[in-house]
C-alpha positions, 0 to 999 in steps of 0.5 A, a space after each residue: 789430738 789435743 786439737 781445740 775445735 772452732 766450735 760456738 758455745 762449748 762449756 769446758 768441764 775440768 772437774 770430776 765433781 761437775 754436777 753435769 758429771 754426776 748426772 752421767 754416772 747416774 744414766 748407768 743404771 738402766 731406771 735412770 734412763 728410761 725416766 730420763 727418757 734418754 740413751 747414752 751413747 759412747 764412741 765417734 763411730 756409734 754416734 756419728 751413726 745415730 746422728 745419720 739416722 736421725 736420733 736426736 742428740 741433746 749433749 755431746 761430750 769430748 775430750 780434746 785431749 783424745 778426739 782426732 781433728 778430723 773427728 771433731 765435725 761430729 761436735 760442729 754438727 752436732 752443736 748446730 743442731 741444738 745439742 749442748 756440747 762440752 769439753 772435758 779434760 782426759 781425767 774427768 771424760 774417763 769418769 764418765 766413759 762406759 769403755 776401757 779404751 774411749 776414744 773421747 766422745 760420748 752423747 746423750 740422745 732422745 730415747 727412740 720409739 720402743 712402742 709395738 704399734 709404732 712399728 711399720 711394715 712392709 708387705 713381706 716382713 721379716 722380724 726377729 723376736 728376741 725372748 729373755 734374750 739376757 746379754 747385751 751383747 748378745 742383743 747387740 750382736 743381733 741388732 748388727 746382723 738384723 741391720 746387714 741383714 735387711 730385717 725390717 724389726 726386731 722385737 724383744 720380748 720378757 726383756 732382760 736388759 733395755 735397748 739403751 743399754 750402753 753395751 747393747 749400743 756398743 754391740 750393735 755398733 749404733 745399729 739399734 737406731 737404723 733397725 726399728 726395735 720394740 719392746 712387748 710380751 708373748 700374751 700382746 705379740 702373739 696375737 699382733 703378728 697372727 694379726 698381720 698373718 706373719 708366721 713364727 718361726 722358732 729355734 730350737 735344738 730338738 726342731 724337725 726341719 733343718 732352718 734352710 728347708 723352711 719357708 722364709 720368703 713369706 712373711 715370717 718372725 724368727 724367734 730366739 731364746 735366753 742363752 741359758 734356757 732357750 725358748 719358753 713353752 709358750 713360744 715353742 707352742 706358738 710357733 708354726 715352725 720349729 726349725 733346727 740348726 744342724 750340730 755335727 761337734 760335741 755341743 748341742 747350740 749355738 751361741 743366740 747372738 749366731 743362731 739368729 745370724 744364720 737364720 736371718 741370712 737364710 731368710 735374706 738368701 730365700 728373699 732374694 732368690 724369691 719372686 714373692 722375697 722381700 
């Protein structure tokens, strides 16, 4: 630590007042950043992440008071791809830092694409719907199992919170921008996968076929509700499967974030035993 990187054209920012710094604090808010088109990403492993899967960083902040050297490859990388790189002091990096314990780096990044028709395919997919799914950090969570679970997208739905939020980010541990997401509604998605001839499969405690008896090697949506109030009616009718994950204690759900863990891993377990699998 306290390493100063051999990097070219590195703004050094001593002050918290820094308009650059202002800006930042601004991009907590989730309107600021949708009209900013941007997303703010903290820590060294989200990051390098991001940068890996292609997204775009526009600045990369550091602070040479915490950063590792080995660590500081990100900001030569990231600098000779065009990004403006700034050095901030301990004091002035916690002013802008999301974490209670940052390790001294934080970047803003291009926002990815969210659109529905943007999404691509393959011939067996396996989505997970996310509905009114409220915490980021339940959203987040599934982002991660989604990525170690091979799901080609994952799709939210009466969002609550936005994919950028910061803590979504850190849930996901940058795997929100390794699996293809977007934004929609029932009325639009609905319809978009009947379409495609992809099956919906819901999540709900009072469903009549154990999630391990239901086909998940054809194409196949999973849908997961709000933590508080599950499914909408609307989804409950629209789906083909009402699946349940069988309970055995006191209580009768699942955290959403674990539900839909199970179910992905049960699809990714069918697929794999299938012929016909993704």
């Amino acid at each position: 630590m306290g390493t100063e990187p051999t990097m070219d054209r590195v703004t050094a920012i001593s002050s918290g007042q820094n308009p650059r710094i202002k800006a930042l604090a601004k991009l907590r808010r989730g309107g600021e950043r949708r009209a900013s088109d941007v997303v703010v990403v903290e820590g060294h492993y989200e990051i390098s992440v991001a940068a890996e899967s292609g997204s775009d960083i526009v600045e990369l902040y550091y602070s040479p008071d915490v950063v590792a050297a080995e660590e500081l490859d990100l900001g030569r990388a990231a600098g000779a791809r065009g990004a403006r790189v700034f050095a901030l002091s301990a004091a002035v990096f916690k002013k802008i830092s999301y974490r209670q314990n940052p390790d001294g780096w934080l970047a803003v990044l291009r926002r990815f694409e969210t659109r529905l028709e943007a999404l691509t395919l393959p011939a067996c997919p396996l989505l997970v719907v996310c509905s009114a799914v409220e915490k980021p950090g339940n959203l987040g969570a599934i982002l991660r199992s989604a990525d170690a679970a091979g799901v080609d997208a994952v799709v939210s739905t009466e969002a609550v919170t936005d994919w950028g939020n910061p803590n979504v980010v850190r849930a996901s541990r940058g795997t929100v921008f390794t699996v293809p997401v977007a934004d929609s509604s029932a009325e639009v998605l609905v319809p978009w996968l009947r379409d495609r001839g992809i099956r919906l499969l819901a999540a709900a405690p009072h469903g009549d076929v154990p999630f391990t008896s239901a086909r998940m090697d054809a194409p196949v949506a999973i849908v997961v509700g709000s933590e508080q109030l599950g499914l909408s009616a609307d989804w409950l009718d629209a789906a083909d499967t009402l699946v349940t994950i069988p309970m055995v204690g006191r209580v009768n759900s699942l955290n959403v974030a674990t539900s839909a863990a199970l179910l992905m891993y049960e699809a990714r377990r069918q697929r794999e035993a299938s012929p016909a699998g993704g």
